[in-house]
BAVO-914406 format. One record per residue: residue in one letter; x, y, z of N, C-alpha, C in turn. Coordinates in steps of 0.001 Angstrom, whole numbers, padded with zeros to 6 digits, always signed. Last residue first. Layout:
aXYZXYZXYZ
...
//
This chain:
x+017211+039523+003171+017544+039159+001441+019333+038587+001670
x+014613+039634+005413+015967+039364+005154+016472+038788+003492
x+012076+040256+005505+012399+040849+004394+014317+040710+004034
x+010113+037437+006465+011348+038454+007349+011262+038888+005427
x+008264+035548+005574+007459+037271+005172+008430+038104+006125
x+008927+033153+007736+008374+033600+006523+007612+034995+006934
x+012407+034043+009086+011284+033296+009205+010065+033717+008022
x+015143+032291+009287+014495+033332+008231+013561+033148+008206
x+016229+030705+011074+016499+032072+011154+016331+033447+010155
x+015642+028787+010048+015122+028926+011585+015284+030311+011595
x+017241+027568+008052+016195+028293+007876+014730+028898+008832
x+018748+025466+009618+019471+026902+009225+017981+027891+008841
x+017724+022625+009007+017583+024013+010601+017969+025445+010344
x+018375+022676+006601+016801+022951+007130+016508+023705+007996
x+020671+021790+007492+020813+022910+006282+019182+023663+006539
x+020751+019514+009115+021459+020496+009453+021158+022104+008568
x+019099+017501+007116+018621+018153+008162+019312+019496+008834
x+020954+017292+005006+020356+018285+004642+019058+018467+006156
x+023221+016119+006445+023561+017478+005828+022357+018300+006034
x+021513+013390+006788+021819+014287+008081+022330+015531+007499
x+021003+013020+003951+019899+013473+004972+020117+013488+005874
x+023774+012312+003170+023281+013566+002413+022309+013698+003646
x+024422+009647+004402+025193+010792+004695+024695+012641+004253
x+022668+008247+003618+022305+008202+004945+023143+009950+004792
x+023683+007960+000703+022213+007952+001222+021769+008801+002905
x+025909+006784+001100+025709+008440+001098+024738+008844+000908
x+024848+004661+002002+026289+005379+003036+025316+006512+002281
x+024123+003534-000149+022681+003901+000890+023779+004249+001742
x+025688+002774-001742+024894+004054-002213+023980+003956-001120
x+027490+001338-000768+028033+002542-000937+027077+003797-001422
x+025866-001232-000587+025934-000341+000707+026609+001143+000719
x+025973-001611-003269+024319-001208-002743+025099-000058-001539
x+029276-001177-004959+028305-001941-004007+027045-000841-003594
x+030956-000888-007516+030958-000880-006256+029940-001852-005198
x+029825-001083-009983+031536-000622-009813+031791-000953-008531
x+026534-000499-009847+027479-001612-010376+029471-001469-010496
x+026554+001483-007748+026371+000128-007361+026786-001125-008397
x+027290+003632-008876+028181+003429-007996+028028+001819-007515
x+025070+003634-010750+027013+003331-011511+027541+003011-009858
x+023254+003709-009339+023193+002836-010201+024597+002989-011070
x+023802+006644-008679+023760+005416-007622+024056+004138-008367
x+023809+007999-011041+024863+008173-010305+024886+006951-009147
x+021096+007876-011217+021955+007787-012103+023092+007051-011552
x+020535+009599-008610+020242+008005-009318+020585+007226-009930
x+020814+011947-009449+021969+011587-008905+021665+009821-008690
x+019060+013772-011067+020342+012533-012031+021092+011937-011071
x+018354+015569-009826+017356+014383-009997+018035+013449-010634
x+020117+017694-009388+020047+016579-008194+019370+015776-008748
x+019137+019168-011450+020352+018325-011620+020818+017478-010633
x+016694+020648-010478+016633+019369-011698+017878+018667-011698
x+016784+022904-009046+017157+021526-008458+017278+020573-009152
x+016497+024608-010501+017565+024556-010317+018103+023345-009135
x+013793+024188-011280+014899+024061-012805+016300+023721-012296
x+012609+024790-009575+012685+023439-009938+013566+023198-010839
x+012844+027404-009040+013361+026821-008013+013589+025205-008557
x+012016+029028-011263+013260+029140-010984+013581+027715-010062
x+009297+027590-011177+010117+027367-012507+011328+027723-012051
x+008668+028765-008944+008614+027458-009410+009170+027245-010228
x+009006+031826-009799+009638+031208-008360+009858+029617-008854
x+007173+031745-011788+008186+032529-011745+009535+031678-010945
x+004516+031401-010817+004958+030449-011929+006371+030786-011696
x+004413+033702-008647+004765+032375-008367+004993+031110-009310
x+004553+036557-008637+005442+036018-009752+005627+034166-008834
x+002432+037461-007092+002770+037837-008650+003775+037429-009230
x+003159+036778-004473+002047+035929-005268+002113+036729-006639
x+006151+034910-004146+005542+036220-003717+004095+036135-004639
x+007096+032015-002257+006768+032528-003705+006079+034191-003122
x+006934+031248+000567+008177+031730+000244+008246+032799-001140
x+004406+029270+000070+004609+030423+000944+005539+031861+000663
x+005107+027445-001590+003537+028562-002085+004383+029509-000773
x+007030+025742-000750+007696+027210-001939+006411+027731-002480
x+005721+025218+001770+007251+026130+001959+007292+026517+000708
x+004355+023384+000021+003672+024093+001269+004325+025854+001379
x+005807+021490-000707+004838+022066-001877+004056+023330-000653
x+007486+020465+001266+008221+021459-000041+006739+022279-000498
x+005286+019191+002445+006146+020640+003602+006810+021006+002002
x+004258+017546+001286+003567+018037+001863+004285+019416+002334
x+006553+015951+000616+006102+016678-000377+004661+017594+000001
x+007725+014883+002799+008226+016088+002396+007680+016786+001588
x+005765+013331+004015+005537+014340+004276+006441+015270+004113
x+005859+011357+001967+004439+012150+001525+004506+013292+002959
x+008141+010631+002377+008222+010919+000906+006737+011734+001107
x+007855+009826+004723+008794+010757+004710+008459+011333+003437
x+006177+007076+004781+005626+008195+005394+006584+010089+005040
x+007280+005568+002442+006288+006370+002293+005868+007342+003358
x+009626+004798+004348+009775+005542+002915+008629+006520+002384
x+007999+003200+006215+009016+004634+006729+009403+005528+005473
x+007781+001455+004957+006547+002008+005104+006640+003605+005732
x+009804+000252+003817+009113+000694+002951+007893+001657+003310
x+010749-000899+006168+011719+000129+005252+010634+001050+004646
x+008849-002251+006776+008954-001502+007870+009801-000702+007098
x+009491-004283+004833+007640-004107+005112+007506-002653+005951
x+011441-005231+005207+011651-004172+004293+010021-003621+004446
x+010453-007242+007280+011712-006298+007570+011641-004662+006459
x+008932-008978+005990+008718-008218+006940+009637-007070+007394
x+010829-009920+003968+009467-009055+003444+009318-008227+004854
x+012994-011525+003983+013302-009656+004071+012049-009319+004009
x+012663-013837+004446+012611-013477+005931+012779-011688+005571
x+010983-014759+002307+010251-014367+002933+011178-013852+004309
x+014476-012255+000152+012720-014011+000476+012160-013642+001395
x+017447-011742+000803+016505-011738+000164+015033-012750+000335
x+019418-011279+003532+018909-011909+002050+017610-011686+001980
x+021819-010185+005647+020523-010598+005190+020061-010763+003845
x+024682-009583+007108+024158-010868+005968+023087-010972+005535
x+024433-007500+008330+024233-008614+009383+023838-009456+008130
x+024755-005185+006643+026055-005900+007618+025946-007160+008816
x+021688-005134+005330+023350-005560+005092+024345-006118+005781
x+021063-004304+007936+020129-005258+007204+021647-006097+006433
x+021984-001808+008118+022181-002614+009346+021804-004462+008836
x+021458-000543+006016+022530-001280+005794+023106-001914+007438
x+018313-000205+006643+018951-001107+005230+020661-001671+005589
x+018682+001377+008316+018014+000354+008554+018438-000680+007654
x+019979+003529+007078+020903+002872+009035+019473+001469+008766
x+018010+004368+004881+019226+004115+004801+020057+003203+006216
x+016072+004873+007043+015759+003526+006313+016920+003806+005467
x+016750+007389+008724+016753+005752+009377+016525+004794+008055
x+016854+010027+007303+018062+008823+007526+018173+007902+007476
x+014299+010861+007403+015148+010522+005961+016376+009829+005784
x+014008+011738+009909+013338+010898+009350+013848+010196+008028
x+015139+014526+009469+015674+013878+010045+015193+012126+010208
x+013129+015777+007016+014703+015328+006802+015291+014584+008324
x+011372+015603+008965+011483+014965+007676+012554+014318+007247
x+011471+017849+010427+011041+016155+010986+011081+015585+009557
x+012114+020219+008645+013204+019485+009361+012860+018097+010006
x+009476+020024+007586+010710+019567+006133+011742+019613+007718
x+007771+020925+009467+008045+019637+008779+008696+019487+007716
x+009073+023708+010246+009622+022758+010992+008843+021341+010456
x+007949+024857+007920+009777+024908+007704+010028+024074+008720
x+005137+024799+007701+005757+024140+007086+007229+023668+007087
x+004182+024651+011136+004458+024985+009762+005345+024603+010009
x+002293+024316+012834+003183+024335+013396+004725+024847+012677
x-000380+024022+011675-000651+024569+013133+001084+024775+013357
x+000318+023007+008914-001090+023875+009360-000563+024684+010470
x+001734+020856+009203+002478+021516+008185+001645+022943+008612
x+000729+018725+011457+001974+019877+012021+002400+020575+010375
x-001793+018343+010370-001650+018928+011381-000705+019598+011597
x-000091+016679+007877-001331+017922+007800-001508+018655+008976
x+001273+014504+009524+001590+016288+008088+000890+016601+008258
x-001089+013685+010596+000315+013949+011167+000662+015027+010510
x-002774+011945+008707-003004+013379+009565-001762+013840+010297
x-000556+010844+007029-001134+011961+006930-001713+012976+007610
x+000530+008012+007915+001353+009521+008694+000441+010805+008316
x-000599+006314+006763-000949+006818+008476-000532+007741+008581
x-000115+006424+004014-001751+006834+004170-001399+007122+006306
x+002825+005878+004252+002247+007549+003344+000618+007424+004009
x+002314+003086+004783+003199+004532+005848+002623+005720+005356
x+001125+002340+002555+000246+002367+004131+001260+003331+005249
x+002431+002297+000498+001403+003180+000374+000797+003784+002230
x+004667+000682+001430+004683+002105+000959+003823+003126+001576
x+003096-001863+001506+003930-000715+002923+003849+000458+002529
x+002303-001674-000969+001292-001771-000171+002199-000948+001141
x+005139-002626-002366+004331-001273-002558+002930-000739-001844
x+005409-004455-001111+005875-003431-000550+005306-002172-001109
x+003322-006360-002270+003316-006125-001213+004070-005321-000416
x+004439-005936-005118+002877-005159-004432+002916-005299-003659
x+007433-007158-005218+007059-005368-005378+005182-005202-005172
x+006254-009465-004739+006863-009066-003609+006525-007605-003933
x+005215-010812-007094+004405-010229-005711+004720-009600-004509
x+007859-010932-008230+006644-010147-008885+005913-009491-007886
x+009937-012117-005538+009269-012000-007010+008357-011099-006914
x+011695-011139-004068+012339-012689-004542+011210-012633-005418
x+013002-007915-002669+011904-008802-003441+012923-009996-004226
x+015081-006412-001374+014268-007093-000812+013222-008332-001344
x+016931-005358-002989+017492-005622-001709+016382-006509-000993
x+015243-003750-004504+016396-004568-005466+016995-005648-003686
x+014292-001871-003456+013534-002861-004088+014148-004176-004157
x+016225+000380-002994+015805-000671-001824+014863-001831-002024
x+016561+001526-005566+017398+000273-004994+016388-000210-003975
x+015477+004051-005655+015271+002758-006629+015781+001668-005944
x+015964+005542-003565+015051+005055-003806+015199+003757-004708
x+019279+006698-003372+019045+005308-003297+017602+004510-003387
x+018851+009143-003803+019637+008788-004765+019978+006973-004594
x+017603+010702-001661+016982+009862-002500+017380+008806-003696
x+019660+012475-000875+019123+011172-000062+018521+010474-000380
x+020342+014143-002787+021183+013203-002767+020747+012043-002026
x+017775+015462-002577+018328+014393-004159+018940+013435-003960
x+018689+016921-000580+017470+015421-000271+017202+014779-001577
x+020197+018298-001436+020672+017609-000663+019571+015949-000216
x+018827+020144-003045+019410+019614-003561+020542+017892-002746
x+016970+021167-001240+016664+020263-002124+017398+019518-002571
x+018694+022861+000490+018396+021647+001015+017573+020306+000114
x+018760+024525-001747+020470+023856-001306+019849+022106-000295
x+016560+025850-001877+017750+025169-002664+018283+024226-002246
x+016670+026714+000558+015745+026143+000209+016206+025020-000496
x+018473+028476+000656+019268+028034+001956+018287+026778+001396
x+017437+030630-001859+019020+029606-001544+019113+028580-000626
x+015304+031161-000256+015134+030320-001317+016502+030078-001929
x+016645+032506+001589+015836+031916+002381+015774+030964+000944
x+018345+034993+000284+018934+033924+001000+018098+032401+001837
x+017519+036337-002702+017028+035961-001575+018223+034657-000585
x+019953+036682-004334+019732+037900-003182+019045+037057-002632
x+021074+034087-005757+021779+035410-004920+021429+036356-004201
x+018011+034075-006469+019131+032691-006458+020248+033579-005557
x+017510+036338-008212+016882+035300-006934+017559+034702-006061
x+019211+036431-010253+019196+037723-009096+018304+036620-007670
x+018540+033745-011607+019990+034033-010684+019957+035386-009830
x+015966+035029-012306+016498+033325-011552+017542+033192-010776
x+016430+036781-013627+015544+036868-012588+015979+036260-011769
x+017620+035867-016273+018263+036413-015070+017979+037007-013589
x+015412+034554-017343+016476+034002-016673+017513+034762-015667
x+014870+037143-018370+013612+036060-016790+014820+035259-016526
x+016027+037687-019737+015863+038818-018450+015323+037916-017696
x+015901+035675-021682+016962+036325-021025+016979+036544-019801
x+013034+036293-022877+013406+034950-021411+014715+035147-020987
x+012056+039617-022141+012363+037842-023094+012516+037175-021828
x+009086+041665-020819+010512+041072-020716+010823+039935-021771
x+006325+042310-021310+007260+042024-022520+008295+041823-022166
x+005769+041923-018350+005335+041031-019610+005706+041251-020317
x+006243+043298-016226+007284+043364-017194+007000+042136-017911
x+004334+042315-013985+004169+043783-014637+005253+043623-015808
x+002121+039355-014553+003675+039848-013937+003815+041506-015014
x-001084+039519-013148-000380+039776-014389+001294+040220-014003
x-002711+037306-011405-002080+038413-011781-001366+038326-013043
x-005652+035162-013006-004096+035370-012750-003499+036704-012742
x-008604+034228-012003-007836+035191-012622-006139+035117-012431
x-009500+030802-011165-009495+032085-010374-008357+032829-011535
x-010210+027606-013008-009042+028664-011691-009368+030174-012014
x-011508+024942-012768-011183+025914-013102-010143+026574-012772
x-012486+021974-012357-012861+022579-011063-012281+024661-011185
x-012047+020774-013978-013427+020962-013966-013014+021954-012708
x-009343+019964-013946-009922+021008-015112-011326+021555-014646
x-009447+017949-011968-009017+019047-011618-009688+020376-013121
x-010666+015994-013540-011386+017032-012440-010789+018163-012331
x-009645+015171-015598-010852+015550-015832-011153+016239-014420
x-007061+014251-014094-007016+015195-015018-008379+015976-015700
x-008008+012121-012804-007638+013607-012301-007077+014536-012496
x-008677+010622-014872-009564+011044-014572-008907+012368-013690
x-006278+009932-015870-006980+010956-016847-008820+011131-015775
x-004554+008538-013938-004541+010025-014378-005482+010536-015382
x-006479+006194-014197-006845+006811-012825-006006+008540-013156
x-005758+005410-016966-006983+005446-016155-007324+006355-015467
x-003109+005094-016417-002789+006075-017131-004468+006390-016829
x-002821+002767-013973-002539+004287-013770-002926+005325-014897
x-003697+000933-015912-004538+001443-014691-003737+002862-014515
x-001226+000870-017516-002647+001060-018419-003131+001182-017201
x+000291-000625-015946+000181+000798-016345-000435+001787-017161
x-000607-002902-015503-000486-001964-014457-000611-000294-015014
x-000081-004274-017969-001349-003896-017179-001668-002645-015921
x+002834-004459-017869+001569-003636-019077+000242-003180-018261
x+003015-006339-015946+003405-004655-015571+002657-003713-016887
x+002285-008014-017070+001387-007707-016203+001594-006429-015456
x+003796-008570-019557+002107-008186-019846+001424-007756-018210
x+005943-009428-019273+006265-008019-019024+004854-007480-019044
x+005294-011654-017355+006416-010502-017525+006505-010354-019346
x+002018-012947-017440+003253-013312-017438+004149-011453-017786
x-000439-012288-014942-000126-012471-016088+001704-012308-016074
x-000570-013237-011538-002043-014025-012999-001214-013772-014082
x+000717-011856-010230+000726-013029-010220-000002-013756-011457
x-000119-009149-011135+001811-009354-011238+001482-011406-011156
x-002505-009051-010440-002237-008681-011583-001096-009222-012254
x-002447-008892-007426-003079-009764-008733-003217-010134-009612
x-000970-006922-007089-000404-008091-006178-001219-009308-007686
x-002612-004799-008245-001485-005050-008499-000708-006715-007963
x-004548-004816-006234-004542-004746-007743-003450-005245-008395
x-003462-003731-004183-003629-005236-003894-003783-005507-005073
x-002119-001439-005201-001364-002387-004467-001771-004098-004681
x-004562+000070-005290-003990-000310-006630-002824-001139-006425
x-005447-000392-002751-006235-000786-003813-005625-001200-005470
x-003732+001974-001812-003462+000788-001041-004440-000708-002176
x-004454+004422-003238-003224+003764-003706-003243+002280-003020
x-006809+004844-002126-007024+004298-003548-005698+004070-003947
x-005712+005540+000601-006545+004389-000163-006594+003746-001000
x-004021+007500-001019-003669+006275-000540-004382+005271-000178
x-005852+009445-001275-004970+008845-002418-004035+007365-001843
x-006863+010402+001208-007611+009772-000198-006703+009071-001094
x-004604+011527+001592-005367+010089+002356-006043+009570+001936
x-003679+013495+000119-002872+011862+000129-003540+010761+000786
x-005983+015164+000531-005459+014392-001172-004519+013117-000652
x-005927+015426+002944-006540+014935+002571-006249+014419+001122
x-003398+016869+002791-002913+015550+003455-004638+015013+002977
x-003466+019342+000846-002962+017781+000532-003048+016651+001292
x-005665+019921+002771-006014+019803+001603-005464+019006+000792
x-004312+021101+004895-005558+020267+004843-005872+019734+003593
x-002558+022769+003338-001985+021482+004173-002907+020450+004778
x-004170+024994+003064-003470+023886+001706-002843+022588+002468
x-005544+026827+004489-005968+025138+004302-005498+024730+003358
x-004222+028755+004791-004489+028383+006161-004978+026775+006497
x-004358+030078+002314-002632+029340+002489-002793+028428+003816
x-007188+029057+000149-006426+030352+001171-005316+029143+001518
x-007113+027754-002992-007267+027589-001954-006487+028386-000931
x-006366+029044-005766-007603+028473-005341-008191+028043-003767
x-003876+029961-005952-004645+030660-005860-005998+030428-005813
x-002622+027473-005255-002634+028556-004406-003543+029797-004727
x-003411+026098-007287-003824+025526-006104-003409+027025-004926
x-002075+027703-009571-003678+027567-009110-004252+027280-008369
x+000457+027130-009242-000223+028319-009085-001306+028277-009273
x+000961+024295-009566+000995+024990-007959+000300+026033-008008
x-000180+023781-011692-000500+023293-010915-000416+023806-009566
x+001857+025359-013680+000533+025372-013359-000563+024961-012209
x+003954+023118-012376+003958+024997-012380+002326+025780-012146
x+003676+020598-013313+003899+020850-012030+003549+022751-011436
x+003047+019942-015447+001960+019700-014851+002182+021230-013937
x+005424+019755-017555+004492+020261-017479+003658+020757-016541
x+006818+016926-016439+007155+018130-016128+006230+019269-016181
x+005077+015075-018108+004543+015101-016601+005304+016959-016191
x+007137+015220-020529+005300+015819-020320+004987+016053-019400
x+009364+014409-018924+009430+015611-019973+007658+016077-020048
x+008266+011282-018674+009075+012220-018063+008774+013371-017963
x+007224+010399-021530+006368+010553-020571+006572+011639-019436
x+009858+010657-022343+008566+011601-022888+007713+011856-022349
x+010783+008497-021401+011616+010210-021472+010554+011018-021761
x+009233+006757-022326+009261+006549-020418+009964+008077-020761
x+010299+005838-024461+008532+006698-024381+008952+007092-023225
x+012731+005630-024237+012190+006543-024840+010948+007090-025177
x+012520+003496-023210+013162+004088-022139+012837+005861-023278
x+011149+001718-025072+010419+002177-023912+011317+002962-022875
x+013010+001822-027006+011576+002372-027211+010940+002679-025862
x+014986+000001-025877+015384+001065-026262+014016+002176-026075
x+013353-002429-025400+014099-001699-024390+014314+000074-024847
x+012874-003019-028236+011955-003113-027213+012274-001904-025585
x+015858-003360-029125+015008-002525-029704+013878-001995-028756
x+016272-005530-027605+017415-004224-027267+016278-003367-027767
x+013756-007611-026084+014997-007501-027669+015479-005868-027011
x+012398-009257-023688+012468-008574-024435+014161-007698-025617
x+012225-012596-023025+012784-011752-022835+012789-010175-023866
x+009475-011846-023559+010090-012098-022910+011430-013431-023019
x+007948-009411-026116+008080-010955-025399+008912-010821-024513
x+005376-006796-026332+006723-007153-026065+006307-008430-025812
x+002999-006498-025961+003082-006498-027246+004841-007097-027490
x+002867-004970-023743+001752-005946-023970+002050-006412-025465
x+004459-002893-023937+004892-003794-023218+004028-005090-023135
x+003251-001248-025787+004671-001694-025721+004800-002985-025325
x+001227+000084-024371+000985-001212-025631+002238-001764-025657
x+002018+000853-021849+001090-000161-021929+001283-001152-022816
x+003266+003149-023493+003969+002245-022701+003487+000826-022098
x+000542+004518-024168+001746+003899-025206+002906+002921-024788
x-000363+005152-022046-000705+004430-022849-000060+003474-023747
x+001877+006799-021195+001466+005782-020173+000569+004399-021224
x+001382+008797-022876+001905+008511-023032+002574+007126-022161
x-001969+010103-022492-001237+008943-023717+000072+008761-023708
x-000864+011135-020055-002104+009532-020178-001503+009307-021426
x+000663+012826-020291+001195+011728-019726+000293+011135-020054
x-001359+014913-022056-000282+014263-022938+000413+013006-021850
x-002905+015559-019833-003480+014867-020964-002549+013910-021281
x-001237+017108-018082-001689+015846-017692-002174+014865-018944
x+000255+018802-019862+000877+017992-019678+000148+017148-019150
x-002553+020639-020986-000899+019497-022468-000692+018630-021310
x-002991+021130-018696-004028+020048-019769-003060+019399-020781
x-001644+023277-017802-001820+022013-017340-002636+020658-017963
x-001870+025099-020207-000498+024279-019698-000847+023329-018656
x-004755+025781-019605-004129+025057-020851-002470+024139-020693
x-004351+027462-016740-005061+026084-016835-004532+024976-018005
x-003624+030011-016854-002318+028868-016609-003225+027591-017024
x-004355+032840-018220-004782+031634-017414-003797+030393-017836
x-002420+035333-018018-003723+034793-017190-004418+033909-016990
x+000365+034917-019019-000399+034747-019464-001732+034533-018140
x+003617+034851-018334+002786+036324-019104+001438+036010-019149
x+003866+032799-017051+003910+033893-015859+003515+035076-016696
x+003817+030712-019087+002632+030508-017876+002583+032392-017152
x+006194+031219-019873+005481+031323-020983+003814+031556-019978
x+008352+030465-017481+008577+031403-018426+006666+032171-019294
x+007227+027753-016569+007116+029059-015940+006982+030136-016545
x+008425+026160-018817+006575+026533-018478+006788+027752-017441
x+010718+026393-018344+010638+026919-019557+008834+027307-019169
x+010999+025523-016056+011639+026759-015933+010761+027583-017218
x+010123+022673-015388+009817+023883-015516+009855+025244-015656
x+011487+020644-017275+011022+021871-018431+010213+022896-017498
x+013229+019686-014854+013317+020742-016221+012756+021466-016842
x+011205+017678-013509+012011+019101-012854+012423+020618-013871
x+010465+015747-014846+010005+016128-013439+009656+017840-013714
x+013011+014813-015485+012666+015370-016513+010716+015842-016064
x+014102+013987-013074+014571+015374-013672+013355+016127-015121
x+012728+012201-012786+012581+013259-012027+013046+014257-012398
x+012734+010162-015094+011538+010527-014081+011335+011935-013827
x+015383+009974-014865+014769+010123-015966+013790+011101-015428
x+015923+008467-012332+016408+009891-012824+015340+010896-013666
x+014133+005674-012811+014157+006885-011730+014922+008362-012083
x+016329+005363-014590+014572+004986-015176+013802+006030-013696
x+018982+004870-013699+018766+005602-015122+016923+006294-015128
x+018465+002916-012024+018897+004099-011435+018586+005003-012558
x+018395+000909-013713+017166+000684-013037+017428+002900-012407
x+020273+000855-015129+019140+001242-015915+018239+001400-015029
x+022210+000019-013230+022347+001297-013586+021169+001629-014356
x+021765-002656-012530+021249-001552-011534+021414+000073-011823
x+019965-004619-014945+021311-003976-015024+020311-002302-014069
x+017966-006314-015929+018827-006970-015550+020139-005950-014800
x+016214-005515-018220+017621-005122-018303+018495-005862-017571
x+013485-005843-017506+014091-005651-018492+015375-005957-019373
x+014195-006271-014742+013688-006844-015311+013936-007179-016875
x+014331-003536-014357+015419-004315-014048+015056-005679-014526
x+011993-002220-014877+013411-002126-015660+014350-003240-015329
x+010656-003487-012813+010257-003418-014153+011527-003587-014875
x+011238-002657-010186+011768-004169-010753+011158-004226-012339
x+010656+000024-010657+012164-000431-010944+012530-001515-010675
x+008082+000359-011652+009190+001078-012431+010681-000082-012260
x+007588-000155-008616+006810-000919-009710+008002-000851-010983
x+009092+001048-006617+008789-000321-006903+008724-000920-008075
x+009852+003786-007399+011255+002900-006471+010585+001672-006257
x+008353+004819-009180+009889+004452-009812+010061+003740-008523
x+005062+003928-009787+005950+004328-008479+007375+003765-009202
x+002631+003337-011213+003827+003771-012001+005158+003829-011355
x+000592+003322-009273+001159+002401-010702+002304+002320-010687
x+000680+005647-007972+001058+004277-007461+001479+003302-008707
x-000152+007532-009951+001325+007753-009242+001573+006342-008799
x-003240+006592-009634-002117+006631-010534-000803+006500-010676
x-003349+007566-006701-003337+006261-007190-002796+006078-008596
x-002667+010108-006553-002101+009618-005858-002116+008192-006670
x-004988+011165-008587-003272+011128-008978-002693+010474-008698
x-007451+010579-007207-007109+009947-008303-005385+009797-008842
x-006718+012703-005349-006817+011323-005078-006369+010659-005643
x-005995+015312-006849-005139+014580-006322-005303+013765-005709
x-009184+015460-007824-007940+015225-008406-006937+014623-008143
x-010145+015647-005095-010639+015045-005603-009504+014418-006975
x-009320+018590-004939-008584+017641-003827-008965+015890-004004
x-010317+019970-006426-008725+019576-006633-008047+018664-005735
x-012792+019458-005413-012483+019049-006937-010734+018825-007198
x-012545+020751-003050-013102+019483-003152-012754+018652-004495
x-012327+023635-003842-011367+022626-002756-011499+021121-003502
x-014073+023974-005513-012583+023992-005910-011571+023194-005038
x-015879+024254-003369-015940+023557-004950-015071+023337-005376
x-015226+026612-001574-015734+025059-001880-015807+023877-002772
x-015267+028646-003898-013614+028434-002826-014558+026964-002375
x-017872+028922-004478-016916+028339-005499-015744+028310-005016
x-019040+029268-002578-019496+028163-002495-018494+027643-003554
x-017740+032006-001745-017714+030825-000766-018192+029124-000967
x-018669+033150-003899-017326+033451-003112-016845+031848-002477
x-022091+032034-005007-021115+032831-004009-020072+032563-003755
x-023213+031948-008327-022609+031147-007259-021780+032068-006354
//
């Protein structure tokens, strides 16, 4: 097979993958499905904030450690197979749970599933390392932004499908069996893009030259990083700031739905902002790059915080008069959310040097992981306080971290400024 027909193949297969993901991912989505779930559950805006954290940090964490073990070894592929594999059964297991649970469900019930849901967490982490470094080394840097926005457009289809799926699903069976259901489809739709992407292989791995280093020294890689480069600081810092802007996802659910069918029909907005805006990302991450779409982003990252609590301070409620309204929250949510993750996943293949990009990823995610608890943190401020105090500093973090974005105007990619 020629050069050219297996850089083809690979496209198509990983991009084929992240269809299937996208829709999966929909299932499961912490700021709908997830979090009238929990709340549900629980009843209580701090579990709901808890169940999103969880998520992300545990997202975020173990990559440092996969980096570590991924960056001596030539082929990264196996570390991506524990973790996609291991989330399907563990999506599974959350299925039976909950198909097996009554309603109201018992402390015990609760307990178990915030403890598969950690595991699940913690596995997915896995994915992420491997994953980047193969996609970069599978596809040239000129078409990765073609490549996700096609993965998200594909994936949003098949996310807009698992919406109406869902709408059907939530109405026909009783709480908690129909969110069971749901998530038995996603664990489905991840094991198939988990069967492709594998199929589709990966290309040789450099070899990092100080392979017998420990993890000490790699850790201290992290912090020489972290202090000399100033471009993956200034990076940092803006991650850590669009934690904080996210630190109200879960909620805006909580502000709009009067039932079951409500979370699919926003989760349908969702999906349908994330599926229009794609060619959009993709064009300006390609032709206009990546560092000026993470600033249209982050400035984008404001309005549905100023939208929500304009929503607020004019008394609005809940039922059919918030659907349409949050119909427009939700759809602005998805367009921002699929074109930051279009411009981050873009900006740290670039920024990475290509012999130590498990390296970079694992440094860079490990050290944003503690923004992913700030959810947490929303869900205490909202039960002590109020919604509108966590979509203030909602609003207040994604004007910072637009200001912090721009700053990286002045390091442009492959300056040797340290």
């Amino acid at each position: 097979m020629s050069e050219a027909t297996e850089s083809k193949r690979r496209f198509w297969r990983i991009s084929a993958a992240g269809i299937f993901f996208q829709g999966g991912a929909a299932a499961v989505d912490t700021s709908t499905v997830v979090a009238a779930l929990v709340h549900g559950l629980t009843g209580s805006a701090f579990a709901v904030g808890a169940a999103a954290a969880i998520a992300r940090f545990g997202w975020l964490f173990p990559q440092l450690f996969v980096a570590y073990y991924a960056q001596r070894r030539a082929q990264r592929l196996p570390f991506y197979m524990a973790g996609a594999f291991g989330r399907v059964a563990c999506l599974a297991g959350l299925a039976a749970l909950l198909w097996l649970a009554v309603d109201p469900p018992g402390a015990s019930a609760v307990a178990l599933f915030f403890a598969l849901w950690t595991l699940y967490a913690f596995v997915s982490g896995i994915v992420a390392v491997p994953y980047n470094d193969i996609v970069a080394r599978s596809i040239p840097a000129a078409q990765r932004s073609r490549m996700l926005a096609l993965r998200f457009f594909g994936g949003g289809l098949l996310a807009l499908a698992v919406a109406a799926a869902a709408y059907r699903i939530l109405q026909a069976l009783p709480f908690p069996g129909g969110y069971a259901a749901l998530l038995l489809l996603g664990a489905v739709l991840l094991l198939i893009s988990a069967v492709s992407f594998v199929s589709a292989g990966e290309p040789t791995a450099p070899m990092e030259p100080s392979v017998a280093a420990g993890f000490l020294k790699f850790l201290r890689g992290g912090l020489d990083t972290f202090v000399g480069d100033r471009r993956f600081r200034l990076f940092l810092i803006a991650q850590w700031l669009g934690g904080a802007a996210a630190m109200a996802l879960p909620f805006y659910i909580l502000q709009a739905k009067d039932s079951a069918a409500d979370v699919a029909f926003l989760l349908g907005a969702q999906t349908a902002g994330a599926l229009l805006s794609n060619p959009l990302w993709g064009w300006w991450g390609d032709r206009r790059g990546k560092r000026e779409l993470l600033e249209i982003v982050a400035a984008l990252g404001a309005v549905a915080p100023i939208l929500t609590l304009a929503w607020m301070a004019n008394d609005g409620r809940g039922g059919a008069a918030a659907l349409p309204y949050f119909a427009v929250v939700f759809a602005l949510l998805g367009a921002v959310g699929n074109g930051s993750t279009i411009a981050y996943l873009g900006y740290l293949m670039e920024i990475s040097p290509d012999d130590r990009r498990p390296a970079y990823s694992g440094y860079f995610n490990a050290l944003a992981a503690p923004a992913a608890l700030l959810p947490m943190a929303g869900g205490a401020v909202a039960e002590v306080g109020s919604f509108a105090a966590v979509f203030a500093v909602s609003l207040t973090a994604a004007a910072v971290q637009f200001l912090t974005v721009r700053r990286l105007r002045a390091i442009p990619i492959g300056d040797s400024e340290r």
